[in-house]
KOLLOGU-40308 format. One line per 5 residues: their letters; for each residue y, x, z of C-alpha. Coordinates in steps of 0.25 Angstrom, whole numbers, padded with zeros to 4 digits. Layout:
# KOLLOGU-40308
a) Y X Z; ... .
# end
This chain:
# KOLLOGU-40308
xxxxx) -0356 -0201 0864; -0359 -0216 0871; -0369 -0223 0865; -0366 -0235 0858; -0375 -0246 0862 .
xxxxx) -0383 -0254 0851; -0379 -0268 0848; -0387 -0280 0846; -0384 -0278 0831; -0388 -0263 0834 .
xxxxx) -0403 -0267 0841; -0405 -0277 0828; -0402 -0268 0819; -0412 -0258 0826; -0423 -0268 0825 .
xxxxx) -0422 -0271 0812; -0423 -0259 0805; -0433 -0252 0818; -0443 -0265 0818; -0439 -0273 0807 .
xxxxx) -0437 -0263 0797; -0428 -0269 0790; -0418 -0261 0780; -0405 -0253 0782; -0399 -0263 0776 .
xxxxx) -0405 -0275 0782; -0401 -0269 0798; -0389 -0265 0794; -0385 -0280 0788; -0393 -0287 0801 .
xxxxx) -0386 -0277 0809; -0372 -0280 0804; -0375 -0295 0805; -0380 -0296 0819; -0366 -0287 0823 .
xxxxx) -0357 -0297 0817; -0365 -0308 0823; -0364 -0301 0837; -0348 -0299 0836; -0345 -0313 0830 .
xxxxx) -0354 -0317 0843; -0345 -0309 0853; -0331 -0315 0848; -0339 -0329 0847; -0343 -0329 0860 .
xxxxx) -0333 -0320 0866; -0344 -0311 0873; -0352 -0300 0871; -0367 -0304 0864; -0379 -0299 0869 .
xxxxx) -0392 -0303 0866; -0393 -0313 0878; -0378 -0317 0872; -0387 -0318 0858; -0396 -0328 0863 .
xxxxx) -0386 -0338 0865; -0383 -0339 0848; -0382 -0353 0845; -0380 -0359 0830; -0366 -0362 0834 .
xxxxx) -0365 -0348 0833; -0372 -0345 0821; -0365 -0354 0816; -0350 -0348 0820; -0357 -0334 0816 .
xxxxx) -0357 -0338 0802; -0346 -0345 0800; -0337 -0332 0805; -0345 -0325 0796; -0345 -0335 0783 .
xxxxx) -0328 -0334 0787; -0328 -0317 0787; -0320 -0320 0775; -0308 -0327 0782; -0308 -0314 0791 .
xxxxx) -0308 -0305 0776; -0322 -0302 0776; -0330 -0309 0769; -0337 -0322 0772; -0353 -0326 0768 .
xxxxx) -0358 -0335 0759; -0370 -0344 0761; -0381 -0333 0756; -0375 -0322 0765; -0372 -0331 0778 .
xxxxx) -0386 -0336 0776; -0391 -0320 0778; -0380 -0318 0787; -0388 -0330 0797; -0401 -0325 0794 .
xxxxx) -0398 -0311 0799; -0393 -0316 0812; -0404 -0324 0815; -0414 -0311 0814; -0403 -0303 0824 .
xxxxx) -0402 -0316 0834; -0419 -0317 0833; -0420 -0302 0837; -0410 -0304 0847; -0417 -0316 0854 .
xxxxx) -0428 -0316 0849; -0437 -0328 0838; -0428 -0340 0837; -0416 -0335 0844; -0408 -0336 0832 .
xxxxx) -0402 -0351 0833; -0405 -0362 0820; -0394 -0361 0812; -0394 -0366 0796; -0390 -0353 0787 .
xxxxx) -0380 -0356 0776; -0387 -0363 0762; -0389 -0351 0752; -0389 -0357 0738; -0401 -0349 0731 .
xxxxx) -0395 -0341 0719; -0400 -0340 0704; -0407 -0328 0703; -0399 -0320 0692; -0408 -0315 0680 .
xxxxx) -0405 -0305 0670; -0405 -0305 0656; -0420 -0299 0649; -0412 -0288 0641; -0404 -0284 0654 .
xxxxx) -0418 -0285 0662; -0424 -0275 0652; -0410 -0266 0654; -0411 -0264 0667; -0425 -0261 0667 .
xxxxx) -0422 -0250 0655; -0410 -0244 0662; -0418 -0243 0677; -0429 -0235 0670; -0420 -0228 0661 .
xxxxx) -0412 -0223 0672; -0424 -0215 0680; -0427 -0201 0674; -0441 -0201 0680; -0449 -0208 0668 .
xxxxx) -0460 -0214 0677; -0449 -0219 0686; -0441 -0227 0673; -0455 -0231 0670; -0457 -0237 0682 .
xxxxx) -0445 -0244 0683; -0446 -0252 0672; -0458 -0256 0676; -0453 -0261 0688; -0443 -0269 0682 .
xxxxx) -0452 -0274 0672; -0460 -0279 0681; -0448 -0286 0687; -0443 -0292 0675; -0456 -0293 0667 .
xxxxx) -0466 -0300 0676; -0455 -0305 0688; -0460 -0296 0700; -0451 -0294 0712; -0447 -0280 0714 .
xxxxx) -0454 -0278 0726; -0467 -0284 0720; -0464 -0274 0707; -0466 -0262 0716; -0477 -0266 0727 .
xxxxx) -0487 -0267 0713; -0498 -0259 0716; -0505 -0248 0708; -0517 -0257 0708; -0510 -0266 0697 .
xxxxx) -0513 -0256 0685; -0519 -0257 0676; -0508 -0269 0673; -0514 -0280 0663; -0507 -0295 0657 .
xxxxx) -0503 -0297 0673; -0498 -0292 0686; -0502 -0297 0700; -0491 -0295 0709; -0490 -0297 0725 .
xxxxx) -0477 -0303 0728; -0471 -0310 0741; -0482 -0314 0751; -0492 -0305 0745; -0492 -0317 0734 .
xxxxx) -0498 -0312 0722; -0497 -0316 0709; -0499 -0311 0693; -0488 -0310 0683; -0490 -0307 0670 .
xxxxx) -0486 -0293 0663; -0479 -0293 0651; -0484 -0280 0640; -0469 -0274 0645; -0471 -0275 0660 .
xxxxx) -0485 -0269 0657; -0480 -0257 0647; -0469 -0254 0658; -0479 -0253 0671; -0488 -0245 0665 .
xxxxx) -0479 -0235 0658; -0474 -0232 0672; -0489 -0231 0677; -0492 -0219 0664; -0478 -0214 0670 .
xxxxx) -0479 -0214 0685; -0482 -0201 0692; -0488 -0207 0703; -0504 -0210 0704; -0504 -0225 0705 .
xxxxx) -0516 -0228 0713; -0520 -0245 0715; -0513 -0247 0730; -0501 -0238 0728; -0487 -0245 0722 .
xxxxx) -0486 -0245 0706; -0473 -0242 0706; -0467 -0229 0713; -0456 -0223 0718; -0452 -0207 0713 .
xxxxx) -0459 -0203 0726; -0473 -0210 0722; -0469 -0222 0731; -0468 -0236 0730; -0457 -0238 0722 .
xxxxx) -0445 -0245 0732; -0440 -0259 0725; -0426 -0253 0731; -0426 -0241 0721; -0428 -0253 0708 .
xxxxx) -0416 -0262 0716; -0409 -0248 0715; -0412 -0244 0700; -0409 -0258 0694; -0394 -0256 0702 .
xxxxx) -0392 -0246 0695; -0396 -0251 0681; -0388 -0264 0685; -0376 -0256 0686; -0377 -0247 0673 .
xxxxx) -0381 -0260 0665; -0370 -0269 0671; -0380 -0279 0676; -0377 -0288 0688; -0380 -0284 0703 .
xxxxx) -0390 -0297 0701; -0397 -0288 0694; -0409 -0283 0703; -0422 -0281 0702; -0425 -0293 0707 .
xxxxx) -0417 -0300 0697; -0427 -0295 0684; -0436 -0304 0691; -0427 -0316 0691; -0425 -0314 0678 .
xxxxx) -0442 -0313 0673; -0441 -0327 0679; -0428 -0333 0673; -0433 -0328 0659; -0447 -0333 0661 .
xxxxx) -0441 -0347 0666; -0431 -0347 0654; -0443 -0345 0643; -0452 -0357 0650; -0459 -0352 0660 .
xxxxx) -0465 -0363 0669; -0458 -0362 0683; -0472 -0360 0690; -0477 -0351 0682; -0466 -0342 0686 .
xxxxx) -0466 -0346 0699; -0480 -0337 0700; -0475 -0326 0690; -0462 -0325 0701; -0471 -0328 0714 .
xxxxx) -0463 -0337 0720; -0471 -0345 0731; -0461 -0357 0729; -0456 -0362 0716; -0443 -0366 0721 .
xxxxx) -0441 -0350 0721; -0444 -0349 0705; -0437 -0362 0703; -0424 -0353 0704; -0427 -0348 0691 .
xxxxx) -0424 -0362 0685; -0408 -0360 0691; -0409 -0347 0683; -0412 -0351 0669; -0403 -0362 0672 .
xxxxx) -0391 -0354 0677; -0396 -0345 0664; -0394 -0358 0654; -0380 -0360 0658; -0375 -0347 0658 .
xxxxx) -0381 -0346 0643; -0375 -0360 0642; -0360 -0356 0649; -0361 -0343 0638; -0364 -0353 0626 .
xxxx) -0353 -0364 0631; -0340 -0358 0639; -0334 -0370 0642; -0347 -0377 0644 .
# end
């Protein structure tokens, strides 16, 4: 049997998941990106492309690049949008840097993305979820820690990933919390009686000693527990609850801020609570309760 030799894509792709270490997923989509752009390149250029060829990438080509690809529809696939063109660019930047080498990778302007509204969820759907995820888990420490985990999420506004790096060291728990988020920037959010009750049930329940510098929260095996099994978990609840696919973990702490916002918090104050470095980033929550009033208001008045 011939070996096949390895393509450009091929090599990428190997270095990506052997030196960058980067997911299954994430090779096999900068993999797929880097072959399209290679084959678009050959019929462009009416020549094979190597990395000498490569080199020579110029915005004019980009450019070409994504508009066959933004027109994939006329063809009967299916065309990107902004959000997806704007990823597409990125990833072919990352394979023309490794080919090439820092600043191969023309200047080129990636398509505007319009920011979307991040999608809350109702408290009593919130509350659901987090009942059905537990509920679903025969092992009770396991439903115990779960709810915790999604109080935490709902309750005091922690990421997910945040939620499950909390060291043993935090118990005993008292009124507040102090988490390390993004940048190993800290801050204290406050606990509310609920959050508190939930945290520590799982802690009586747990089977595994929880010593200061090991993970609160583990997995069935007595490791840290993965954010990727919660992502799963709530799936699964979504689907038997009928919620939408917006509905994520990450989306119980979208809604800790749109409820907040809507009963008065001050815009700062839960700038610190969220730990966003930059208000502009919890200034979002402002197009939230606003998208929020009007659909309350399109309910009230049809024809309004």
């Amino acid at each position: 049997m011939l070996d096949v030799p390895l393509t450009l894509a091929d090599l990428y792709a190997i270095h990506l998941a052997r030196d960058r270490r980067r997911s299954e997923h994430t090779v096999r989509a900068y993999r797929a990106t880097a072959a399209r752009l290679l084959a678009f390149l050959s019929g462009h250029w009416g020549e094979a492309v190597d990395r000498t060829r490569l080199a020579r990438v110029d915005a004019a080509d980009l450019r070409a690049y994504l508009a066959h690809r933004r027109g994939a529809a006329t063809g009967g696939g299916a065309g990107l949008g902004n959000a997806s063109a704007a990823r597409e660019l990125s990833a072919v930047r990352g394979f023309l840097e490794w080919a090439g080498g820092t600043g191969a990778a023309p200047r080129l302007r990636g398509p505007r993305v319009r920011k979307g509204v991040p999608r809350p969820i109702a408290p009593h759907e919130a509350v659901a979820l987090a009942t059905d995820v537990a509920e679903d888990s025969d092992e009770p420490w396991v439903a115990a820690r779960d709810w915790a985990v999604l109080l935490l999420l709902y309750g005091a506004g922690l990421r997910i990933g945040e939620a499950v790096t909390l060291p043993g060291a935090v118990m005993p728990l008292g009124e507040s919390l102090r988490v390390t988020g993004k940048r190993a920037k800290t801050r204290v959010v406050p606990l509310l009686a609920q959050v508190r009750a939930a945290i520590e049930r799982y802690t009586a329940l747990c089977p595994w000693p929880l010593a200061a510098d090991a993970p609160l929260f583990r997995g069935v095996k007595g490791g840290a527990l993965s954010p990727g099994v919660v992502r799963l978990k709530v799936r699964g609840a979504r689907a038997r609850l009928g919620l939408g696919e917006r509905t994520t973990p990450h989306a119980l702490r979208h809604s800790f801020a749109t409820h907040l916002l809507g009963r008065g918090a001050d815009l700062r104050a839960l700038q610190e609570l969220l730990g966003h470095a930059s208000l502009s980033s919890t200034q979002i929550y402002t197009a939230v309760d606003a998208a929020h009033l009007l659909d309350v208001y399109r309910a009230a008045h049809p024809r309004g």
